[in-house]
C-alpha positions in Angstrom: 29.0 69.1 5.9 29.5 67.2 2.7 33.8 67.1 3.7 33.4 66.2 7.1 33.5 67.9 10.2 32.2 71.3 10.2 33.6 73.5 13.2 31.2 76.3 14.8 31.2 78.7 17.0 31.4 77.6 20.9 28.0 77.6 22.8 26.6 75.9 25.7 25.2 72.8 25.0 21.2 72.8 25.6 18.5 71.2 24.8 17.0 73.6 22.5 20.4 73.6 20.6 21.0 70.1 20.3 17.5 70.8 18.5 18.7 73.1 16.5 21.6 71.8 15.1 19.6 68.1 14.4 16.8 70.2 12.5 20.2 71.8 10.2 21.5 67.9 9.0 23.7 67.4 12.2 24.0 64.0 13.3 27.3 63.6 16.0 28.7 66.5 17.8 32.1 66.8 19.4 32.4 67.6 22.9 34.9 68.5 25.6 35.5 66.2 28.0 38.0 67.3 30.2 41.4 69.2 29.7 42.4 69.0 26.4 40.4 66.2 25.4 37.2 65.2 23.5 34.7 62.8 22.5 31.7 62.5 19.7 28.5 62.0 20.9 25.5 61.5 18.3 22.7 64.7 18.7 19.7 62.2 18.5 21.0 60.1 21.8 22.0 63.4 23.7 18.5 64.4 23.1 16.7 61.3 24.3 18.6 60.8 27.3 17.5 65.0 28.2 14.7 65.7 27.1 11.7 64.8 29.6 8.9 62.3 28.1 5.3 64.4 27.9 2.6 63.3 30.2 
């Protein structure tokens, strides 16, 4: 990650992947949205907006 953006393999975006990739160093993630178009979104906002608070 030290020159940037680093491209990986397509996968569905989950929960427990968004994990994953903030436990490797990943901060923002790049993600379709729509034909032919993207947008970043940062991992640790993804995940608080998903995952469900314990009670």
């Amino acid at each position: 990650m030290p020159g940037g953006w680093e491209k990986l393999a397509r996968h569905r975006l989950t929960i427990d992947y968004a994990r994953e990739l903030r436990t490797a160093g990943f901060t923002l993630m790049r993600i379709r949205s729509g034909w032919g178009s993207s947008r970043e979104r940062s991992i640790a906002t993804y995940l608080q907006r998903r995952e469900v608070p314990a009670t």
